[in-house]
N, C-alpha and C positions, 0 to 999 in steps of 0.2 A: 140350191147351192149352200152350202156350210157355211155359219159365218165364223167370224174370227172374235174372241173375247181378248180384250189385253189388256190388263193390270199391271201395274208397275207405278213407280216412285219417280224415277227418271222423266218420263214423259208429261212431268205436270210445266216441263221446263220447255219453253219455245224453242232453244236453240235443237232439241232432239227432236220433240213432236213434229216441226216443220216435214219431215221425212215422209209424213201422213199425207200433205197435200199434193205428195205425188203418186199415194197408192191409187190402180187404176178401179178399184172394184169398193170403192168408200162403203156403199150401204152393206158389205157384209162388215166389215169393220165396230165394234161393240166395245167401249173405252170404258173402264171401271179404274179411275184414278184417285188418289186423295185432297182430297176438298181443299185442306191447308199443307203445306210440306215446308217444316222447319231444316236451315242447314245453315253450315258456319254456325254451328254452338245457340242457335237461334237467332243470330240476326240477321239472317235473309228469312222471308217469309212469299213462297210461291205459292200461288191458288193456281187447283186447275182451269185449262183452256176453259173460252166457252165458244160456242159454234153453231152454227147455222146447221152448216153442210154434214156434221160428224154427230153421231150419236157419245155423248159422254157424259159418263155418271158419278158426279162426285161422292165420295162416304169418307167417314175416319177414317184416319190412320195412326196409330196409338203410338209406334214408335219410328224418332225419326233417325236416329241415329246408334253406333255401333258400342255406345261406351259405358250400356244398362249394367248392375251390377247381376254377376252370373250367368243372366242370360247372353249377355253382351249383343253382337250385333245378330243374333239368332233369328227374332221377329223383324228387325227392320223393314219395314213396307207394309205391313200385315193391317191388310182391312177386313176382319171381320164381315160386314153387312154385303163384301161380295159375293160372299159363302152363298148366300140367300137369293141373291142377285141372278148368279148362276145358276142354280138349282130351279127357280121359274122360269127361267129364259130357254136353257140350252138344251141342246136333243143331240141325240146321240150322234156321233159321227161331225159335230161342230170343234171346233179348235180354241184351246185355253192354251194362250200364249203368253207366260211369266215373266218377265223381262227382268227379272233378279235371278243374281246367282246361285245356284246350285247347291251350294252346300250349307243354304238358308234354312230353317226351319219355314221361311214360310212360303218357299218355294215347293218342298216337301210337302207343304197343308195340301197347295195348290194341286199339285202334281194325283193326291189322293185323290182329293175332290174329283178331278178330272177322269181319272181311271172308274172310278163307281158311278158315275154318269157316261159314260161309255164314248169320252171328248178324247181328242189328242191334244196332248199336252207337250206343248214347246217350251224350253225356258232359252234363257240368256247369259253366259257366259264370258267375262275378260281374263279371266285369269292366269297371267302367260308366265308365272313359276311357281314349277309345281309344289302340290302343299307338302312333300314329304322335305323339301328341301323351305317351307316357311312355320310347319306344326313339329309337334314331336307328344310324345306319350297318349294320354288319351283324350286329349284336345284332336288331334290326329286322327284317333283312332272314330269319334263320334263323327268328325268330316266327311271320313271317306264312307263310311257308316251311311249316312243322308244324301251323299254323292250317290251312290250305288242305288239305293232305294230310292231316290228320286229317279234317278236315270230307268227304274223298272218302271216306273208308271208313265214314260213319256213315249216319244213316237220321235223325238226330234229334237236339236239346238240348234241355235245360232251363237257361234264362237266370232268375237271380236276382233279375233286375229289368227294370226297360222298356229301360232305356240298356244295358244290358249285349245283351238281343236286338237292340237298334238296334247294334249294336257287330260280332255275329256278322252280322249280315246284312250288312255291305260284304264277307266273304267267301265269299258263296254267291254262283256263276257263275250270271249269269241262266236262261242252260239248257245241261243239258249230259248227252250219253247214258251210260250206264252205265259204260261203259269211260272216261271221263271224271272220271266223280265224281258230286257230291254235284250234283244237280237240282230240279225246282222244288216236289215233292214230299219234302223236306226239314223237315221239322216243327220250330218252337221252342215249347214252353212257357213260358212265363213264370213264375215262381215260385217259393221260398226254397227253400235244399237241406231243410227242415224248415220244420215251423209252430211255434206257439207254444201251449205249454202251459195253454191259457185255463180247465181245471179247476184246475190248481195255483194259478196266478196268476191272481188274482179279486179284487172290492172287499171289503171290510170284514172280511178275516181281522185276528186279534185275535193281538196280542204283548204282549213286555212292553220294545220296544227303546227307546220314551219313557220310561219309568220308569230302567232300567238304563242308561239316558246323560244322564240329568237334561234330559228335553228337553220336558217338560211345557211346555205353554204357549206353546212358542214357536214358529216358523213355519219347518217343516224343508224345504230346500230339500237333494236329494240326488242324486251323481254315482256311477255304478257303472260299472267300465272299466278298462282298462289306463291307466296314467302316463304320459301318452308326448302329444305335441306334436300326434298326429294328433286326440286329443279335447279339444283345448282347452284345457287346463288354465292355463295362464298367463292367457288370456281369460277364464275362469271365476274364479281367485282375485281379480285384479283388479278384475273388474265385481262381483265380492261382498264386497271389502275396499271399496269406493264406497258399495254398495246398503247394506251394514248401517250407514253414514253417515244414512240417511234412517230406515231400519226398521231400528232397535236389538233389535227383535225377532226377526231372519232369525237361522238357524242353519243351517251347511253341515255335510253328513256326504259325506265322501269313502271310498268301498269301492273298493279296490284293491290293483294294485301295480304298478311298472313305474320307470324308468329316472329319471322324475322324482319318485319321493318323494322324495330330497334337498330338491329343487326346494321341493316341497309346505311340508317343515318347515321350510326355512329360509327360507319368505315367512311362514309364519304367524306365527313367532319374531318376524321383523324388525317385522311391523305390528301385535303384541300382537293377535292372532286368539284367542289361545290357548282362550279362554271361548267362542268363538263358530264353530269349526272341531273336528270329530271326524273324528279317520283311522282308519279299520278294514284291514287288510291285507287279509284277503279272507272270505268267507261260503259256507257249502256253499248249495247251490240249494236247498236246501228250507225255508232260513230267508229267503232274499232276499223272498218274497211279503207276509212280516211286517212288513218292514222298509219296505217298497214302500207298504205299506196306511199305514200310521203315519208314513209321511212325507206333505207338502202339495203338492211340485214336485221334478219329476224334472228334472234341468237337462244337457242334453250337447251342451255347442257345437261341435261336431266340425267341425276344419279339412280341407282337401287339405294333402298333405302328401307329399314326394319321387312323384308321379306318383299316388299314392292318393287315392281318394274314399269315404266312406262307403258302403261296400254294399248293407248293409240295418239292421244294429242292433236285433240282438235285447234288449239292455240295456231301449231303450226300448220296443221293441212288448212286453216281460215289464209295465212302469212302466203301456203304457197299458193292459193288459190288469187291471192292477189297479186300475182307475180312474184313475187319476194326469195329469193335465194334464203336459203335456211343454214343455219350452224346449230349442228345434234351431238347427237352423243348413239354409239353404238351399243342401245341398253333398250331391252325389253323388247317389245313389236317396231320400235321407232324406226329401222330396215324398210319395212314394209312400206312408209310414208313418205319416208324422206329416201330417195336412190342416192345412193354417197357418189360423187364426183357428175353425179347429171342434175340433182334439184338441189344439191345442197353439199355440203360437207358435213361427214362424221367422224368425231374422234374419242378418244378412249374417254370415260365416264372419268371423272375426277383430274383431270390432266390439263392443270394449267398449263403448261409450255405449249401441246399442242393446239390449246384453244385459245392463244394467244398471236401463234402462227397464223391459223386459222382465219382470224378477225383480221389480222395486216393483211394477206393472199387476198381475201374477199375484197377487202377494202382496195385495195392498190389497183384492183380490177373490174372498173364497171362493166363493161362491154359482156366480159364473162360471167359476174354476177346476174347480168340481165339474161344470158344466156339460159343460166343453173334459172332462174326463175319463169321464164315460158315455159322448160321442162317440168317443173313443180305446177304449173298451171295446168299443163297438157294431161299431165298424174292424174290430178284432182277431176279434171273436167272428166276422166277417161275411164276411174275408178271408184271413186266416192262420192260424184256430185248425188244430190235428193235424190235426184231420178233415175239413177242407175243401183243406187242402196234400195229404191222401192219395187223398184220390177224385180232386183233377186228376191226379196221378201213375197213377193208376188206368186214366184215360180216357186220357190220353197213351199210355201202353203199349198199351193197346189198338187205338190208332189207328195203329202204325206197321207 
């Protein structure tokens, strides 16, 4: 049987890799990750897994981020001594599975490699708008350039979401022979690089995070995420420095960090929030589920922003996996995640008044609330948990 090789950047991070422990066929499985993976400008610092049960091979990785001069995010991921790796290891007809996007050069390397050793080569795709509406001139033109010619040496993707495959398919040639490229036997999957932890994250795990923030009694409305313009945040202080206007009882807890906490305290300051706003800088993952349970409304109005769309949002599929009624925004794949009026509410992207509504409707309505949140449960458990993201990887592989 073929085995599977998979390189990538993403997967040195536990909340993704997890996904692994529920592929059924481990020992064809071949993990070539980066040893260190620098993010947040460097100060997160992730080493890959280490494991018993999984074969995984750490090497460099020379770059970790998108912001190199010229090159810019081109090599992101790019491990060299896989080159090597592979080329002893693999036989023809075995599976190189890139788990970076497409229009990388070093998914491109990948993709070659693969084709001259006679592998199928998969890659990984989020990207749900399209680049003629994010590039322009010949930033554009070398994209779809490496799009294309990646796309000839592959056998297959897995798209993140439905726009993201709608996205890859303007570049699959309607038919075309071998020496050509990629043809009408070209397979996309559809589905997250990872599922979602629906054992960890579950209803009614018990904390003590009401007690220890004095938030007894009152009706916690909470944002987990980066600081930063693409999740709302100025929408969200706003419509909740309004909403507590009507419900003196709302309480926001903000878990994060990013470029606008300035931002953060120095609105709370200004509109005497201070009673009614909690900042936590950040949470390891195995207390967020506590936190998730003991809160009423998971709230993440996420904007487009410089070319960016919501992808997928694990934040909230964690929220609704713990029961949690969700308040979105109708931007990017977030549709897909959140069903409007069954797991959650969505409203238009930048819209205080609506997401002000929004917060009172939820609020004024447990029963309902609780409602929209079994549904979010049933989504997740039905859709994305581990084990249903790994048997389509399963059947995918199988099928190329």
């Amino acid at each position: 049987m073929s085995r599977i090789f998979i390189t990538s950047y993403p997967y040195v991070y536990e909340r993704y890799f997890k996904v692994w422990d529920y592929f059924s066929e481990k020992d064809r499985l071949v993990f070539i990750l980066p040893k260190k993976w620098t993010a947040k400008k460097g100060k997160i610092l992730v080493e890959a897994p280490r494991r018993e049960d999984l074969r995984i091979i750490p090497v460099p990785a020379y770059f970790n981020h998108s912001h190199y001069p010229l090159i810019r995010g081109l090599l992101k991921g790019w491990m060299p001594q896989a080159k090597r790796i592979i080329k002893d290891e693999a036989q023809p007809g075995d599976i190189l599975y890139t788990a970076i996007e497409p229009n990388l050069l070093t998914t491109y390397l990948n993709s070659k490699l693969a084709k001259k050793l006679g592998m199928k080569h998969v890659f990984f795709t989020w990207q749900n708008v399209p680049y003629k509406k994010r590039l322009h001139g010949s930033k554009l033109r070398i994209t779809e350039r490496l799009i294309r010619k990646t796309i000839a040496n592959s056998v297959g993707a897995i798209a993140g979401n439905t726009k993201a495959a709608e996205i890859l398919r303007e570049y699959l040639p309607a038919e075309a022979s071998a020496k050509e490229g990629a043809g009408p036997d070209f397979k996309i999957l559809v589905a997250p690089i990872s599922g979602v932890d629906v054992k960890s994250f579950r209803p009614k795990i018990q904390s003590d995070f009401r007690q220890k923030y004095n938030l007894e009694g009152k009706t916690v409305l909470t944002f987990a995420g980066v600081f930063d313009e693409r999740k709302g945040i100025p929408a969200l202080l706003e419509a909740f420095e309004q909403s507590q206007k009507e419900n003196s009882n709302l309480h926001l807890v903000m878990i994060g960090v990013g470029k606008l906490q300035k931002y953060i305290e120095d609105f709370v300051r200004d509109h005497q929030l201070e009673d009614k706003v909690t900042m936590i800088k950040w949470l390891p993952n195995e207390e967020l589920p506590g936190v998730l349970c003991a809160s009423d409304i998971f709230v993440h109005p996420s904007e487009p922003f410089g070319g960016w769309e919501e992808q997928f949002g694990y934040s909230m599929a964690e929220a609704s996996a713990c029961g949690l009624s969700v308040i979105s925004t109708h931007s990017g794949s977030i549709d897909e995640l959140i069903i409007d009026g069954k797991s959650g509410i969505l409203i238009e992207p930048g819209n205080r008044e609506q997401l002000k509504e929004a917060i009172l409707k939820m609020a004024a309505d447990r029963h309902w609330r609780g409602n929209l949140g079994m549904m979010g449960r049933m989504h997740m458990e039905e859709n994305y948990g581990h084990d249903i993201i790994a048997e389509k990887f399963s059947e995918f592989f199988k099928q190329l």
